[in-house]
Short mmCIF file of the C-alpha atoms (twelve columns), coordinates in Angstrom:
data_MODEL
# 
_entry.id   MODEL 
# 
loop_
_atom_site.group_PDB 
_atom_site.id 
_atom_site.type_symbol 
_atom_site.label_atom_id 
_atom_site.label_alt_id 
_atom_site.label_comp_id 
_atom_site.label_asym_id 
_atom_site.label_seq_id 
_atom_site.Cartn_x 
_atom_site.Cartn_y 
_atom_site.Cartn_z 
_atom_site.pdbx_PDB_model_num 
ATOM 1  C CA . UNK A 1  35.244 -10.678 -2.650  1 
ATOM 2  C CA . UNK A 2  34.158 -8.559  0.342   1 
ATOM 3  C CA . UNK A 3  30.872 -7.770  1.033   1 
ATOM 4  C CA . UNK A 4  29.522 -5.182  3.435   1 
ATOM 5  C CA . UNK A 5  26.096 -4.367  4.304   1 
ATOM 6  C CA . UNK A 6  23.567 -2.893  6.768   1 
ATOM 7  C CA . UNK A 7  20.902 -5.641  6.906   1 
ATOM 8  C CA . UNK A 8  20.377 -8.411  9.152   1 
ATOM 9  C CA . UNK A 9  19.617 -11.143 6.337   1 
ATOM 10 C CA . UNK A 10 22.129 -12.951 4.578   1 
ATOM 11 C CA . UNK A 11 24.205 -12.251 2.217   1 
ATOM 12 C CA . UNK A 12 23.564 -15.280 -0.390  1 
ATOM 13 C CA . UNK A 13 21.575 -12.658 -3.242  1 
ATOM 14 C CA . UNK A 14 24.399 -10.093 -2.858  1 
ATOM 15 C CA . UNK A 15 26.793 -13.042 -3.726  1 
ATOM 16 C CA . UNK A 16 25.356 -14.302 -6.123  1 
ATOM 17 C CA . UNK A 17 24.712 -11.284 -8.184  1 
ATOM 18 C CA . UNK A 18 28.602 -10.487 -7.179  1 
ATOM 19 C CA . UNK A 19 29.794 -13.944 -9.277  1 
ATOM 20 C CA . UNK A 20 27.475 -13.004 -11.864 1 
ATOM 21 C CA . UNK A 21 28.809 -9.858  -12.835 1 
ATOM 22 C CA . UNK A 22 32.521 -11.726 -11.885 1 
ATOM 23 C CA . UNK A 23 31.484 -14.320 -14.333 1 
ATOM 24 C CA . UNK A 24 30.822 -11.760 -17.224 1 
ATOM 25 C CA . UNK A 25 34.042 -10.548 -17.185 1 
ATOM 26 C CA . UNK A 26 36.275 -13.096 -17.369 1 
ATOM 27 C CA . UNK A 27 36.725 -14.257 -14.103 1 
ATOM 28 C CA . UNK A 28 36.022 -17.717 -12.917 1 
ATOM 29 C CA . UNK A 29 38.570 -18.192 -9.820  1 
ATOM 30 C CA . UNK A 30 36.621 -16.261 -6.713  1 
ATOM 31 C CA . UNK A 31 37.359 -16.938 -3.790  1 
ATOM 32 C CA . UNK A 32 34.979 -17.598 -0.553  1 
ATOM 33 C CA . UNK A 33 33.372 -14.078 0.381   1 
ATOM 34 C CA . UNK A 34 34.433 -12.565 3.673   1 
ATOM 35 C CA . UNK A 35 31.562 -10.535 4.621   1 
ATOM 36 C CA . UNK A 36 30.254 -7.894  7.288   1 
ATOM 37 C CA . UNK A 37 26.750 -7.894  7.671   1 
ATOM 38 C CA . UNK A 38 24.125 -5.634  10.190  1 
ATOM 39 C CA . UNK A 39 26.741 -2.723  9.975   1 
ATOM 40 C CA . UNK A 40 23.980 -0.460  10.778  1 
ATOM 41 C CA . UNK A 41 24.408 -2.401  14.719  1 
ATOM 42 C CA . UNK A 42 28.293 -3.218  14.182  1 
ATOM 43 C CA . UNK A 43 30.535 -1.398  12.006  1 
ATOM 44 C CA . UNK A 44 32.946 -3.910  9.631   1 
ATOM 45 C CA . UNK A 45 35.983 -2.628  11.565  1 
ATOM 46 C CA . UNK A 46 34.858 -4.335  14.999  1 
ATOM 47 C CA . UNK A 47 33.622 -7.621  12.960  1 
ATOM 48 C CA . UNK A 48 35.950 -10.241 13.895  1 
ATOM 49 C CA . UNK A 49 35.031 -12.313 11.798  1 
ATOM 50 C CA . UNK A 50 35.081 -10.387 8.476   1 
ATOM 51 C CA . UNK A 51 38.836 -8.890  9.820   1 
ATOM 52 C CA . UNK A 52 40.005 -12.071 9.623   1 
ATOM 53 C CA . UNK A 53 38.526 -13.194 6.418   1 
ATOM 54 C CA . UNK A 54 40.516 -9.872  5.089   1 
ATOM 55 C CA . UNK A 55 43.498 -11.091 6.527   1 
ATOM 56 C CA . UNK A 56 42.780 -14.447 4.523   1 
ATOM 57 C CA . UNK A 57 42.389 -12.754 1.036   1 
ATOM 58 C CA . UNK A 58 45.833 -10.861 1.698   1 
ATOM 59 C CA . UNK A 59 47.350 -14.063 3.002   1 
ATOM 60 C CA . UNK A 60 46.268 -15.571 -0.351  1 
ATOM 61 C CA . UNK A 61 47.636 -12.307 -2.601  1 
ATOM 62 C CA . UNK A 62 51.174 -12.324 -0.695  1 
ATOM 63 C CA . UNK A 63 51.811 -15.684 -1.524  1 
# 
């Protein structure tokens, strides 16, 4: 799951209501969230951190 966003709180609500919705359609296996949060001071293409968590998820799908 990736999660993008332009607040400066955390991200814990937009999760949650994420695996919800996951949940009511069948799917139980989610993997951790790689998110990029206060994109309205750092767009999700300079966040380190969230570029590697992509990297992650594709690691995971290659395999």
């Amino acid at each position: 799951m990736i999660v993008v966003g332009g607040g400066d709180g955390n991200i814990n609500k937009a999760y949650d209501t994420a695996c919800c919705l996951l949940r009511h359609m069948n799917v139980y296996d989610i993997l951790p969230v790689v998110f990029s949060h206060n994109t309205n001071n750092k767009p999700a293409k300079e966040d380190e951190t969230a570029l590697l968590g992509v990297k992650s998820i594709l690691r995971y799908f290659n395999e």
